[in-house]
N, C-alpha and C positions, 0 to 999 in steps of 0.2 A: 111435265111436273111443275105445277106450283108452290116455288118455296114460301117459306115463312120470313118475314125480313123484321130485323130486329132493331130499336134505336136505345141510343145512348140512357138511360135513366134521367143524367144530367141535361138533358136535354129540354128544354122550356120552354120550347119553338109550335108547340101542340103535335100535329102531324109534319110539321116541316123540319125537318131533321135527316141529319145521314143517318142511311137503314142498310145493315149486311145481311145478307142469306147465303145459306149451303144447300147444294144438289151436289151429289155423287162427283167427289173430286172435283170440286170447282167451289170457290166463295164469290159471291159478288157483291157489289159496295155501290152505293148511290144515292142519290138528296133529293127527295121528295119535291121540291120544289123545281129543280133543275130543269130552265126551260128545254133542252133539248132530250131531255129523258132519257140521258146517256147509264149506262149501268157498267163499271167498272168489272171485268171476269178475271179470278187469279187462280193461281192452284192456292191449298193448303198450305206447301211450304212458305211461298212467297206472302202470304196474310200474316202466317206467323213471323215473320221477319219484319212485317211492318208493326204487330204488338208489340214487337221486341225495340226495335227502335224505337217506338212510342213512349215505352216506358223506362228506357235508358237514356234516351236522351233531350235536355231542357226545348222546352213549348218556346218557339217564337215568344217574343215580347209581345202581350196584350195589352193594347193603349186601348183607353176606354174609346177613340173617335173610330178607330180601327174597327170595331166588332160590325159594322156590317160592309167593311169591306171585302171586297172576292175574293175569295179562295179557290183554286182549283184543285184539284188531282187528277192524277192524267197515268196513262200508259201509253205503250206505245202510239196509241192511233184511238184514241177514246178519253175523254177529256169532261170530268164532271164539275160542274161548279156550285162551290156553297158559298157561306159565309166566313167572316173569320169567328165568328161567336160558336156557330154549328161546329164547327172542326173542335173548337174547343171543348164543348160539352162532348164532340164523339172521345178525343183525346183521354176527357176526366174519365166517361167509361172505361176505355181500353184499359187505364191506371187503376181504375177499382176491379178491374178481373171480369167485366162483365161481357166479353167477346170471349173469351179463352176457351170456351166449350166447343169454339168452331175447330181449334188446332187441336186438341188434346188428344187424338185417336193419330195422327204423326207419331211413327217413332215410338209410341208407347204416350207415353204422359204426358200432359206440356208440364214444363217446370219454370215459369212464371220469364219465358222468355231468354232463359240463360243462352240456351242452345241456339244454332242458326245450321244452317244445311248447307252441303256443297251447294258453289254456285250462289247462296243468298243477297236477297236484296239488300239493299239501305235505304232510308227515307233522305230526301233531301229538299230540305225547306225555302226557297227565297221569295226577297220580294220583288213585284213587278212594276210597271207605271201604274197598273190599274187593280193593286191587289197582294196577293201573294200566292203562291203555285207549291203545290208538294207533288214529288215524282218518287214512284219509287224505282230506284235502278237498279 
């Protein structure tokens, strides 16, 4: 199966941007550009837990010299990296509702990230020497 992989609106980067896609119980998330062509794989619960934190709670500080510094996201054993600018535009999407169509068949409806499921994730943000890293745990 080939999915469809979808990017942020806010995103200004042309084709270089983080892109999500759905197949059958599974999201996946990755940056077009990413040299090692790493493609992040979660369940559904877990993606909605990262909207939900996305949009509860405050974006790292954007300094204008910052935006094309490294961003990672990572899971266990898989490690994507973008920009700080890219993450941002993915962020504004998430914030405008334009991923939510991925979670909304969870549980019935999404409801704009209130809910979180046994066992859920949390996003957690720092910075590094060479960047910034988001995990989700």
């Amino acid at each position: 199966m080939n999915p469809s992989w979808q990017k942020s609106s806010y995103c200004s980067e042309g084709n270089a941007c983080i892109y999500i896609a759905a197949t059958p119980g599974t999201i996946h998330l990755t940056e077009s550009t990413d040299p090692t062509g790493a493609v992040l794989t979660t369940t559904p619960a877990a993606f909605r837990s990262l909207l939900t934190a996305l949009k509860q709670e405050p974006a790292p500080a954007n300094r204008s010299d910052e935006g094309d510094a490294p961003f990672r996201l990572r899971s266990a054993d898989i490690m994507v990296t973008t920009t700080r600018h890219k993450w941002n535009a993915f962020v504004l999407g998430v914030r405008a509702g334009e991923f939510d169509h991925f979670v909304e068949d969870i549980d019935g409806e999404y409801d704009s990230g209130t809910r979180t499921s046994p066992g859920s994730q949390r996003l957690c943000h720092r910075p590094t020497n060479d960047g910034y890293i988001a995990s989700v745990l």
